[in-house]
N, CA and C of each residue as an Amber inpcrd file, in Angstrom:
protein
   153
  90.4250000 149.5510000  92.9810000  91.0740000 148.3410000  93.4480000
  91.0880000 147.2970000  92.3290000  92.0730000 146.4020000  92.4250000
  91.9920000 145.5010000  91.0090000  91.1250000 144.5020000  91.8110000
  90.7170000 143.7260000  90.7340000  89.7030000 142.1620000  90.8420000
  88.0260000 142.5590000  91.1380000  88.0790000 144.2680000  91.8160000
  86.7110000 144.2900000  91.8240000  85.7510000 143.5530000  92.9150000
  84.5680000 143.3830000  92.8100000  83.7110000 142.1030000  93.0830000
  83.9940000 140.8570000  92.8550000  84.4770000 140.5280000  91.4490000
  84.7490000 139.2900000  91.3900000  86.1980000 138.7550000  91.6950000
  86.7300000 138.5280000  92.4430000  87.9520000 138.2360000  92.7910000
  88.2610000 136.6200000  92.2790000  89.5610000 136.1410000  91.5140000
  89.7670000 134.7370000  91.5680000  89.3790000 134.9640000  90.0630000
  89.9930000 133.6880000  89.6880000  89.9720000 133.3600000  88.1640000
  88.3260000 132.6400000  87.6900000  88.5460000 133.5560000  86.4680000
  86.6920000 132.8950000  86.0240000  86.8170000 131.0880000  85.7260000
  85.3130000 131.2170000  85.5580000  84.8140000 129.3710000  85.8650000
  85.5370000 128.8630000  84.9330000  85.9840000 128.0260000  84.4100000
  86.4220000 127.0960000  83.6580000  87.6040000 127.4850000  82.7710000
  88.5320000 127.8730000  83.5070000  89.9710000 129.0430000  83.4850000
  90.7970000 127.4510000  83.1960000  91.3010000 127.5330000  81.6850000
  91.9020000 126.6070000  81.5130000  93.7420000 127.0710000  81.8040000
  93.9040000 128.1130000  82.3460000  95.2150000 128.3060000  82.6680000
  95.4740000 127.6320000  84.1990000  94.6780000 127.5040000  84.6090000
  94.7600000 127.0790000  86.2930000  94.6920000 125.6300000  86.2920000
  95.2330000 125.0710000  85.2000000  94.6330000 123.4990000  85.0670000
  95.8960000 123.0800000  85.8200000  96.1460000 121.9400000  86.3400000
  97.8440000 121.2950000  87.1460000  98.5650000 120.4140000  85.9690000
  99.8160000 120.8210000  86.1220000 100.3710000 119.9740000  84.8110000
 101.0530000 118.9500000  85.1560000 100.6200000 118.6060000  86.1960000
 100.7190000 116.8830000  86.8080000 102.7980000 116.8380000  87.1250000
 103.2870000 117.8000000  87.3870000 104.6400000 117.4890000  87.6140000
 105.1480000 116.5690000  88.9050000 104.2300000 116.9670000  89.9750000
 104.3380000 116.5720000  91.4180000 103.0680000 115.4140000  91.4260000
 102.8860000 114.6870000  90.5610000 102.0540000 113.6860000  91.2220000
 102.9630000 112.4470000  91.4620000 102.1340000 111.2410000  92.2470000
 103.1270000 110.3760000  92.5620000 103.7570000 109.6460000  91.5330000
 103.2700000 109.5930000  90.0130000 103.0900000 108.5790000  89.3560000
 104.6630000 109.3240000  88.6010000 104.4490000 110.7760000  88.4050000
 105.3160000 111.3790000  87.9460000 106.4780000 111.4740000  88.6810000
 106.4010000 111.7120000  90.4560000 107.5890000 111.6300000  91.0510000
 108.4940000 110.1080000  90.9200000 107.2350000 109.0350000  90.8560000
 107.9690000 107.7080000  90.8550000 108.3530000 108.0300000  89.6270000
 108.2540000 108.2020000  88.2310000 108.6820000 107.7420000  87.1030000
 110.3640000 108.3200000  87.1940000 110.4490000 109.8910000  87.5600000
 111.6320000 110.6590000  87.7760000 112.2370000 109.6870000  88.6190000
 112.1660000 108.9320000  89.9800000 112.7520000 108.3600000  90.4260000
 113.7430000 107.1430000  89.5430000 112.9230000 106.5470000  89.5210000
 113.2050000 105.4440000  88.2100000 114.0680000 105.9710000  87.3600000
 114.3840000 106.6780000  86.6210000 114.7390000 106.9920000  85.7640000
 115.9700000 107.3920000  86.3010000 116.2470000 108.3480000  87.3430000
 117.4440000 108.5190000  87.9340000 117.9120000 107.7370000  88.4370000
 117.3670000 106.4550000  88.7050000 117.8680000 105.2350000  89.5660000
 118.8650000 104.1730000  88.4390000 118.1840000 104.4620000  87.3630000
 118.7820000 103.7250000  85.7860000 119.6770000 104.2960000  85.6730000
 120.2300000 105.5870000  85.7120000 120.6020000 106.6070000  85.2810000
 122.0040000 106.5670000  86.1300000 121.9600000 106.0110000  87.3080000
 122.8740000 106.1750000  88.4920000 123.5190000 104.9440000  87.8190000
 122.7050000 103.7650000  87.5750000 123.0920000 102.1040000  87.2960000
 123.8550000 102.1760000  85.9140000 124.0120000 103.2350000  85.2470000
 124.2300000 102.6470000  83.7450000 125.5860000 103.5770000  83.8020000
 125.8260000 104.6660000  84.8960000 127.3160000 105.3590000  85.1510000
 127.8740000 104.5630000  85.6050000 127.4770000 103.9300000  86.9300000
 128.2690000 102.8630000  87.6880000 128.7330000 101.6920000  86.6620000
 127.9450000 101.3090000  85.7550000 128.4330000 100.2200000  84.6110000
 129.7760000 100.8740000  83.4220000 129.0540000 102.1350000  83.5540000
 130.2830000 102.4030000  82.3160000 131.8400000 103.0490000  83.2590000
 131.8230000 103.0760000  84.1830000 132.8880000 103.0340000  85.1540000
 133.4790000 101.7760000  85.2320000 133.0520000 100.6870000  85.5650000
 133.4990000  99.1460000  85.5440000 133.7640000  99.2340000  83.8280000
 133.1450000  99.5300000  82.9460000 134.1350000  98.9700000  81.5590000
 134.9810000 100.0370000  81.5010000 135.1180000 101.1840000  81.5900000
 136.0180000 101.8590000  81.1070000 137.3350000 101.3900000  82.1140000
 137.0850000 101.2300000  83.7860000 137.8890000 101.1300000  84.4640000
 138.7290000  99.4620000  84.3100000 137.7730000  98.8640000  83.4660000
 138.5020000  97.6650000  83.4600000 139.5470000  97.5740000  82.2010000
 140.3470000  98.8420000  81.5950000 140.9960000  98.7160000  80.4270000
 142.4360000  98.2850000  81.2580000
């Protein structure tokens, strides 16, 4: 059988670390950023549309 006795990743398994994608700080920043992102199309629509 694989894993044996010891089943689960050994102690201090730096592959299992979280790379912080889903935290809030990170979901707010993505927010933000798409929120600028939405604001600065809508602006270049008003200059281009105002030729």
């Amino acid at each position: 059988m694989h894993g044996g006795k010891a089943p689960g990743a050994p102690k201090g398994n730096n592959h299992a670390f979280k790379h912080g994608r889903y935290t809030a700080e990170a979901i707010a920043e993505r927010r933000n950023l798409l929120a600028l992102v939405r604001d600065m199309k809508g602006l270049i629509d008003k200059v281009v549309g105002a030729d």
